[in-house]
C-alpha positions in Angstrom: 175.9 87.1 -143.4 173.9 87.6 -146.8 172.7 90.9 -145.5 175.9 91.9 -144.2 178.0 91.3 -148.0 174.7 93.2 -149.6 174.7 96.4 -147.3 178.3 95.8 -147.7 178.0 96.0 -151.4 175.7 98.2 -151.5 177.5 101.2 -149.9 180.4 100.5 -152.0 178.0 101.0 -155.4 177.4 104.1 -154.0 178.5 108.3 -154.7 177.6 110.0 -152.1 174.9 109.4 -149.1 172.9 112.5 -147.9 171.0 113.2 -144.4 168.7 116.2 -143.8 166.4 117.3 -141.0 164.0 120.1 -141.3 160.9 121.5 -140.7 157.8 122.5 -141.9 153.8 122.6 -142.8 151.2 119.9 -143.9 148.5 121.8 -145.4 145.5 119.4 -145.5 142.1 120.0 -147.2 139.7 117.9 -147.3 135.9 118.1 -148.5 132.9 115.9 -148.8 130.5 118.2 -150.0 127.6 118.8 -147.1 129.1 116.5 -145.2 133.0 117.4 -143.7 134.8 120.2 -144.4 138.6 120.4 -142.8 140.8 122.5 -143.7 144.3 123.1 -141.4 148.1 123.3 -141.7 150.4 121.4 -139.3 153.8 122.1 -138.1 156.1 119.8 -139.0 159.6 117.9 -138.6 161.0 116.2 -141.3 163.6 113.4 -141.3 165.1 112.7 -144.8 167.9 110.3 -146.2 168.9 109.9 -149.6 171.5 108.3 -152.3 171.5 111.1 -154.4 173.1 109.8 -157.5 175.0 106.0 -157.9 176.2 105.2 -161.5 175.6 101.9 -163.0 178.7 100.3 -164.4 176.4 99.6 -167.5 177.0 103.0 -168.9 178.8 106.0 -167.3 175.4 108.4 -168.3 173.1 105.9 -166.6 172.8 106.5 -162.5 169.6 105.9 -160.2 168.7 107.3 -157.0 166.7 106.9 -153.6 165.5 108.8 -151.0 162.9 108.4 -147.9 161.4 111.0 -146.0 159.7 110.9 -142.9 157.5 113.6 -141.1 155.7 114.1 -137.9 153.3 116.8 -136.4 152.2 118.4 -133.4 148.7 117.8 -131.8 146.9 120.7 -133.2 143.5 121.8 -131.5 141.2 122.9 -134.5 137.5 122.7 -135.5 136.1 120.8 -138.3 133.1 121.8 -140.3 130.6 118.4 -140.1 126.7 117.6 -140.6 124.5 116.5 -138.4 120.5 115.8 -139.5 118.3 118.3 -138.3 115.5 116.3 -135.7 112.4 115.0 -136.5 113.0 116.9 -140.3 110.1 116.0 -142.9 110.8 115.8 -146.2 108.6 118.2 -147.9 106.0 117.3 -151.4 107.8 119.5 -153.4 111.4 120.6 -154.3 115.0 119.5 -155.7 116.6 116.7 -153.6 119.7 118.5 -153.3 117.1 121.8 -152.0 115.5 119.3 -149.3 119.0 117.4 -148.9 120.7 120.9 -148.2 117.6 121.9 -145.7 117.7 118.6 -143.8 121.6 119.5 -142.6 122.7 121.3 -140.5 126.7 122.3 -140.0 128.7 122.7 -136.7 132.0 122.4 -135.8 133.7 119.8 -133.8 136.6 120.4 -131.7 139.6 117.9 -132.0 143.0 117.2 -131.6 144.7 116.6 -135.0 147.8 115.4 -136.0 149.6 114.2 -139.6 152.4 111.6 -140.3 153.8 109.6 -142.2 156.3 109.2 -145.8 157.2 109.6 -149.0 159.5 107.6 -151.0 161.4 107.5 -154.3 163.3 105.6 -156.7 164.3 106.2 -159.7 166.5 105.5 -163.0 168.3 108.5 -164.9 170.4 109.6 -167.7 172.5 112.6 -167.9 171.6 115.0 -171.0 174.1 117.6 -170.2 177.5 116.7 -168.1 180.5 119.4 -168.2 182.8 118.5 -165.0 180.4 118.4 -161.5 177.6 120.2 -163.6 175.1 117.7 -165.0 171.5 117.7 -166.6 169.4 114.6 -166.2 166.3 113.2 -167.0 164.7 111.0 -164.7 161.9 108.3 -164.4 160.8 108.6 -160.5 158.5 106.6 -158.8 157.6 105.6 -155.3 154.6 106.0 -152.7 153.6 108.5 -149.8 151.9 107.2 -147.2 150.4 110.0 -145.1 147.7 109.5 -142.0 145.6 112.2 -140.6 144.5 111.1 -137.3 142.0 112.7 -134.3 141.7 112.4 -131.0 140.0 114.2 -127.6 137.2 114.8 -129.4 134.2 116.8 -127.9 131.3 115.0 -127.5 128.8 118.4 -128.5 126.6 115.7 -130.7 126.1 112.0 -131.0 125.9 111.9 -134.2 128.6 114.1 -135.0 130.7 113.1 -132.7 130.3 109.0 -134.3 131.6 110.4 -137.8 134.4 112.4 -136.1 135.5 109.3 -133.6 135.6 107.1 -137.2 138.2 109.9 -138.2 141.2 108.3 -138.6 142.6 108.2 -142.4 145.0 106.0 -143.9 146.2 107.1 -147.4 148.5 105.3 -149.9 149.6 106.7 -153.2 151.9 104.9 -155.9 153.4 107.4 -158.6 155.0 107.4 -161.5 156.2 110.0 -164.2 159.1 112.3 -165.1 161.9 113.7 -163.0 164.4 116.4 -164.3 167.4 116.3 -161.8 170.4 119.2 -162.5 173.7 120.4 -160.9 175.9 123.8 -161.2 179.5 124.0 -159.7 180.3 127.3 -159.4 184.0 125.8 -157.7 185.4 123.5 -155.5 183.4 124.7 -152.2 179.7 126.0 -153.4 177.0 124.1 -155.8 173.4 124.1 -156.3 171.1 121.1 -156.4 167.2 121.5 -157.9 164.9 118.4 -158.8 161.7 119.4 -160.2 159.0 116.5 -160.9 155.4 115.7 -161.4 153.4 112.5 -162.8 150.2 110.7 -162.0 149.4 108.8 -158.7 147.1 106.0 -157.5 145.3 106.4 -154.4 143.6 104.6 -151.6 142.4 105.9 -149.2 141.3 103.4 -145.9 139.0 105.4 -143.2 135.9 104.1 -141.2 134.2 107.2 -142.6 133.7 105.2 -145.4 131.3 102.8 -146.2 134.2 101.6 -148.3 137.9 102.5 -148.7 138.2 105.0 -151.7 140.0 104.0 -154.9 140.9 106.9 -157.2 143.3 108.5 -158.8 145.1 111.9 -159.3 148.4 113.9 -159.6 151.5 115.2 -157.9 154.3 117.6 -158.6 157.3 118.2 -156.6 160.3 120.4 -156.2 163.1 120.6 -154.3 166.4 123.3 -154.2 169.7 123.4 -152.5 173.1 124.7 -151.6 176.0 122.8 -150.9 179.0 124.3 -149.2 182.2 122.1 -148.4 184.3 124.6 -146.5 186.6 121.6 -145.6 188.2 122.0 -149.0 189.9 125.0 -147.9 191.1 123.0 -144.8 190.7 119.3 -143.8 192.5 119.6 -140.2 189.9 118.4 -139.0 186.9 117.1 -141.2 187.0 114.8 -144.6 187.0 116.7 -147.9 184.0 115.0 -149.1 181.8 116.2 -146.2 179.5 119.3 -147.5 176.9 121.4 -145.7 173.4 121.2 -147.5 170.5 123.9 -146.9 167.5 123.7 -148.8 164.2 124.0 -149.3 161.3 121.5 -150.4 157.7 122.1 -152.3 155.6 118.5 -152.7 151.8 118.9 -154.0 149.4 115.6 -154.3 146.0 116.4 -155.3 143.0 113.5 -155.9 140.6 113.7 -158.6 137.3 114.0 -157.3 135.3 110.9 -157.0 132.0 109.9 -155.4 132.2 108.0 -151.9 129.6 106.2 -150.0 129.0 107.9 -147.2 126.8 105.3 -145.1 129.1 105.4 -142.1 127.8 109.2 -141.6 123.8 108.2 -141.6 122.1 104.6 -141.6 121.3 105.3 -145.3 123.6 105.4 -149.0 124.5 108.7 -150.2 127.0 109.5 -152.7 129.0 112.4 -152.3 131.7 113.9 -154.1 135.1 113.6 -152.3 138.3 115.9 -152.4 141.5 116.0 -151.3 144.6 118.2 -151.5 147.7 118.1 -149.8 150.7 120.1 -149.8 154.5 119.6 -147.6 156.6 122.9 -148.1 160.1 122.4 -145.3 163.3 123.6 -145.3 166.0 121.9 -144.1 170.0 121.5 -143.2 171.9 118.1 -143.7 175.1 116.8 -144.6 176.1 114.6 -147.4 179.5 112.5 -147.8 180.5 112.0 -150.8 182.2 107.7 -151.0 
């Protein structure tokens, strides 16, 4: 019953509620320098529900928001660049280690079957600079997570060892972020508007894989944007449909990038070695959804 009277509640706090499904790539690059090197873009479809902007009774500037976005790929067949020690190598007397280390690897690539999902969500508190009618200007404070994983499977069994780092693939990542948010509106009437966000801020990271002798903890950055049209034909006739239902079409930029940081890599040989670790990722969808305004 508690639930029930906060839902309840909760929609009734509410402007407008905002559905969107779209689709998509995952661009995915990841590097471990002599180690792994996979780079690949997947096709995606993207699920997305928002409350785009609820004011607080506190103060009639004041609003926050929320929105959660979920997105799934395809199985995508593609190679991966990863090392495997070069039999019965001897070290030789003289030499750089990174000379011999270089030498004593070999790279091939491993066939697998590759897919991303996962999602990203945000919450955040606003004040609007600028307000004339439906036109606003805001400044936001967003923050949330993403929560992608990168997993493999079917994967070709060309060399033991290889194939032992590949089979450990699967990779967990979790990123908190915080930082600024500017969030505007333009009415041009009663039917058409345009909607862009544009955000970036700093993010923690952990990543959990059994490549890893142990999960990473790092940090880094993200930066997002995000523009749209909404049409509400209905206000020229409501026979049929509500006045406050609008058509949305838009498109969707999101960028997370990790500083690089050194990783253990015993899970790829039975010795330590530290390796510098890098990761980028990048979601770019368009979509079409609806929004209701309450």
């Amino acid at each position: 019953m508690r639930s029930f009277l906060f839902v309840v509640i909760l929609i009734a706090s509410l402007n407008a509620l905002d559905f969107r499904v779209g689709g998509g790539t995952y661009d995915t690059k990841l590097k471990i320098l002599n180690f792994i090197d996979h780079d690949t873009s997947y096709d995606t479809k993207v699920f997305y529900l928002s409350l785009p902007k609820s004011k607080l009774s506190i103060n009639e500037k004041i609003f926050y928001y929320f929105d959660a976005e979920y997105h799934i790929s395809d199985s995508k067949r593609e190679k991966t660049q990863f090392a495997n020690i070069v039999a019965n190598y001897q070290f030789p007397l003289f030499g750089s280690f990174n000379d011999r280390l270089n030498n004593m690897i070999d790279m091939i690539s491993i066939d697998g079957d590759y897919e991303s999902f996962g999602g990203d969500f945000n919450i955040g508190l606003g004040y609007d600079l600028l307000t004339d009618k439906d036109s606003y200007f805001a400044l936001a404070i967003n923050t949330g997570a993403t929560l992608p994983n990168i997993s493999a499977k079917n994967i070709s069994h060309k060399i033991d060892v290889a194939y032992d780092m590949i089979d450990k693939w699967d990779m967990n990542i979790y990123t908190y972020k915080i930082g600024p948010s500017f969030r505007s509106k333009y009415s041009f009437n009663e039917i058409f508007s345009v909607f862009a966000t544009a955000g970036f801020g700093f993010q923690k990271v952990y990543i959990s894989s059994d490549l890893f002798k142990s999960d990473v903890n790092t940090k880094g950055r993200y930066s997002s944007f995000d523009i749209s049209i909404d049409i509400n034909p209905f206000q020229i006739n409501s026979n049929y449909f509500s006045k406050n239902l609008s058509l949305t079409l838009g498109h969707t930029e999101k960028k997370w990038s990790v500083d690089s940081v050194d990783v253990n890599s015993y899970n790829f040989f039975k010795f330590d070695l530290m390796q510098s670790f890098d990761l980028d990722l990048k979601h770019s969808y368009s979509y079409i959804g609806l929004e209701y305004k309450f």
